[in-house]
N, C-alpha and C positions, 0 to 999 in steps of 0.2 A: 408445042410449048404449053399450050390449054392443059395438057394433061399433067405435065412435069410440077407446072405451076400448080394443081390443084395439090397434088401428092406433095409437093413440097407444106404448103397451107397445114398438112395433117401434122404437123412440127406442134401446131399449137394446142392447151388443151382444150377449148373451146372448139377448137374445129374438129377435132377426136371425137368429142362427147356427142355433137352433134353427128357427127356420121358414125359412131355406134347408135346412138338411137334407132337411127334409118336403117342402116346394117338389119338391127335385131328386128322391126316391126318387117321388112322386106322375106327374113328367115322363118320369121313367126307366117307369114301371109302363104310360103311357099310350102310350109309343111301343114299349113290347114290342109291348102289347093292339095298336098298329096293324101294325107287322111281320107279327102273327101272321093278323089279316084281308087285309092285303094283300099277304102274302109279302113275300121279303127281295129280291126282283128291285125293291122301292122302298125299300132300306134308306138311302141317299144323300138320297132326298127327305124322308122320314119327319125324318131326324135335324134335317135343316134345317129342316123345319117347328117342331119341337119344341122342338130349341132357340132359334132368334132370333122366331118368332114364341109361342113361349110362357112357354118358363123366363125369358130374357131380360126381357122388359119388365117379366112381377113383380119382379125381380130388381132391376130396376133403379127400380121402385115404390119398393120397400120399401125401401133406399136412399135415395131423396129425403125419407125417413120419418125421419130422423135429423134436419134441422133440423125437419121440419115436425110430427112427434111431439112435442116439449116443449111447443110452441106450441097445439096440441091440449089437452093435457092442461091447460095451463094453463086454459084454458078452460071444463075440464070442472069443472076445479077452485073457480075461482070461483061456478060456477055452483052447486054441490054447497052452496060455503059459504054462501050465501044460502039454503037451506032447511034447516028445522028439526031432521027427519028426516034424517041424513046418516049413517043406518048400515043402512039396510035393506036392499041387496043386494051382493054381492059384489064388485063392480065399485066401490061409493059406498066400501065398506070400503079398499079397496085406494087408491082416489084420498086419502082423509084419510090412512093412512099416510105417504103420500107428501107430503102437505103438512104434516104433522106434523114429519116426519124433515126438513125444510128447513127448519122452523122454528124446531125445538130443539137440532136433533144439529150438531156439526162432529165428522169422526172424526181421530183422531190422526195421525200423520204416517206410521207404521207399518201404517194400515192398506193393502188393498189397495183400486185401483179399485173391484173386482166385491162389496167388503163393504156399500157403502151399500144395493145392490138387494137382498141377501140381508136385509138386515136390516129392509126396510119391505118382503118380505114375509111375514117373518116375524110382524111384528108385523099384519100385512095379516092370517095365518092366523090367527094366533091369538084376532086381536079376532072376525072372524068365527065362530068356533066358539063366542064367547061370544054373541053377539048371536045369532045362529042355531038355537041349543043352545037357548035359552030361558034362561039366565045372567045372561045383561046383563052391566051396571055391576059387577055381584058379581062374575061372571066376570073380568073384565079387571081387578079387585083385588085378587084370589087369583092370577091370572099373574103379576102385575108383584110383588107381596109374596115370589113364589114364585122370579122370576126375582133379585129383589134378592136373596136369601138366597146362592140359589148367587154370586153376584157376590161378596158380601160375604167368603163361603170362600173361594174362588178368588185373592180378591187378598190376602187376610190369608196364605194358604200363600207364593203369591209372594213376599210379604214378610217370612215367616218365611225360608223358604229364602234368601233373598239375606243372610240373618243367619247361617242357622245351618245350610246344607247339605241343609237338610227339604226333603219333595216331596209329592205328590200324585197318587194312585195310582185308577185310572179302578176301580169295581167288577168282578170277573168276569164280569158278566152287564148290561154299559152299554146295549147297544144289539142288534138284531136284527141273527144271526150270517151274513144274506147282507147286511150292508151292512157293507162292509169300510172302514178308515177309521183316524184315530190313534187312536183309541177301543180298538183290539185290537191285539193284539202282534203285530208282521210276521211272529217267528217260532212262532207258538203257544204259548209256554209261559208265558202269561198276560196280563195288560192292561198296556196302555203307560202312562206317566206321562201326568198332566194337568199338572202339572210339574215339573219336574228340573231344574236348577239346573246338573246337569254336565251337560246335554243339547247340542248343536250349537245355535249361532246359528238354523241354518235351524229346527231344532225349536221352539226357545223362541220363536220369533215366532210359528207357529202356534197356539201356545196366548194369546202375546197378542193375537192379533188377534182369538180368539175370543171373549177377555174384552170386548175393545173392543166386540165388536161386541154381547156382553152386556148393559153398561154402555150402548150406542144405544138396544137393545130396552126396556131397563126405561126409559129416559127416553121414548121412543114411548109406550108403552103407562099412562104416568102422566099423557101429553098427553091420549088416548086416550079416558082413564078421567074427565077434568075436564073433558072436550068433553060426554063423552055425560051427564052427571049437569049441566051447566051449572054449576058451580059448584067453587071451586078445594077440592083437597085437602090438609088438616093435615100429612099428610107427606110432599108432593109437594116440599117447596122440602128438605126433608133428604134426597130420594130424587135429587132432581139435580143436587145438592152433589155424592153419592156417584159418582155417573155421570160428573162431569165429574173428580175427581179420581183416578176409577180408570182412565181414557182418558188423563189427565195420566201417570199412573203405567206406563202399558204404554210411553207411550215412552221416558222416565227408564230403565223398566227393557231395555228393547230397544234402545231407542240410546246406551247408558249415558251416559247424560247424569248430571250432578250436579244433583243435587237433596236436599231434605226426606225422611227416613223418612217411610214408610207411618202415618197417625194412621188411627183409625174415625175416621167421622163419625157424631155423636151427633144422637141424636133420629129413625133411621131406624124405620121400622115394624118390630115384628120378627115373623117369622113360625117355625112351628112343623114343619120340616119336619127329615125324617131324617141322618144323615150320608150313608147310602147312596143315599138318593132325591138331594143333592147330587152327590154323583158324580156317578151314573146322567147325572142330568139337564147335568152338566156335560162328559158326555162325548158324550154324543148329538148335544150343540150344540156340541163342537168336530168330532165328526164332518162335518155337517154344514156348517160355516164352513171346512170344509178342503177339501170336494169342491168340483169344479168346477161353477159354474153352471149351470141352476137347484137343481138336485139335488133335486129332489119328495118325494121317499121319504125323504131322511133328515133334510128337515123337517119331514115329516107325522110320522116315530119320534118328534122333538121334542116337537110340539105334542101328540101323543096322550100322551108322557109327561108332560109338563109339565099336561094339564089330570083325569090321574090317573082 
């Protein structure tokens, strides 16, 4: 299944581009390695070798992986959901995200392409760490309780600001200082807004798509959480109320569309987390929602913040 499952993965472009890079530097390293045994008086034949009969046909494998990857997975998928057990390895974990996030999530109009993949595997990381860790079900209660909190701050600031000028300012110490990102000030003399209100168009959308993409995660990981316990949760139908009107709300406020002020929505779980651990954690996952795909690192800062 490891295998089927990676090949399927090459569906996306993000995971193409990344395994042609490796592809090419793997073909580039293998036709030095030949140059260097049989000198450069075959540098003509080598190249040709190398490339149309090596790099070439992967190349164009993996390519034909784009229709033929969804189709795969689909597969993999159905098969997953016929067993009981649908969270023991990492590979099972990642396919439920994925059929989760197509189940529940539609993202808002402002999002981008590459946001739906970041966000089932986020939700992909983060259930695994719980299920793997020895957590379970707990685990993935305390993320999604922990992730609706900051959601909860994040859009009420939004909404305070769009009132009254107010913003939302990342802590000094959001995220690990070699991963650069809107999380830290471009010009060092402190942290950037989470948000600003007088910021540029291009700014403010970053920060909502990050919400958006917040608002996916906590609706995944509530799916997640009522998969693995077989049984629906009490505050599951008030946590995706919240999700779909905060996604409502990013693009109201990004495409300034007219609409309804911001209302809470009542009856959410509440959890008990700090102002500073909000930041933190809200800054780490705009970092991360801001990099270019996959970005590994500044989703792993994420989830190792987020599981504390």
């Amino acid at each position: 299944m490891s295998l089927r499952y990676a090949l399927s993965r090459l569906s996306r472009p993000a995971a193409r581009r990344a395994f042609g890079r490796g592809w090419l530097g793997a073909c580039l390293a293998g036709a030095l390695a030949s140059l260097w045994i049989f000198g450069r008086d075959h540098l003509f034949f080598i190249t040709a070798i190398w490339l149309l009969c090596v790099f070439a046909p992967v190349r164009i494998a993996v390519e034909v992986l784009v229709t033929r990857g969804p189709r795969m997975r689909r597969e993999l998928q159905r098969a997953l959901l016929a067993r009981p057990n649908r969270y023991t390895t990492r590979e099972d974990v990642g396919l439920m995200a994925e059929t989760l996030f197509a189940r529940e999530v539609r993202l808002p109009r402002l999002a981008l392409p590459d946001l739906e993949a970041k966000v089932i595997d986020a939700a992909a990381r983060v259930s695994d760490r719980a299920f793997r860790g020895g957590e379970g079900s707990a685990g993935i209660l305390r993320a999604l309780t922990t992730c609706t909190a900051v959601l909860q701050r994040w859009v009420g600031v939004i909404a305070a600001g769009e009132m009254t000028g107010s913003g939302w300012t990342a802590p000094a110490a959001a995220g690990p200082p070699d991963l650069a990102g809107p999380a830290a000030a471009v010009d060092g003399a402190g942290p950037a807004a989470l948000w600003d209100p007088s910021a540029s168009v291009q700014d403010q959308w970053l920060s909502l798509r990050a919400v958006a993409g917040l608002a996916a995660l906590a609706k995944i990981l509530t799916a997640v959480y009522e998969d693995s316990t077989g049984a629906p949760w009490a505050g599951g139908g008030p946590l995706r109320a919240l999700a779909e009107a905060a996604m409502d709300y990013t693009d109201q406020v990004g495409l300034r569309l007219d609409g309804p002020a911001w209302e809470d929505v009542a009856g959410v779980p509440p959890a008990a987390v700090g102002l500073d651990l909000l930041g933190r954690l809200a800054a780490a996952w705009l970092t991360f929602c801001a990099a270019p795909a996959p970005a590994p690192r500044r989703l792993r800062a994420f989830v190792e913040l987020l599981a504390g």
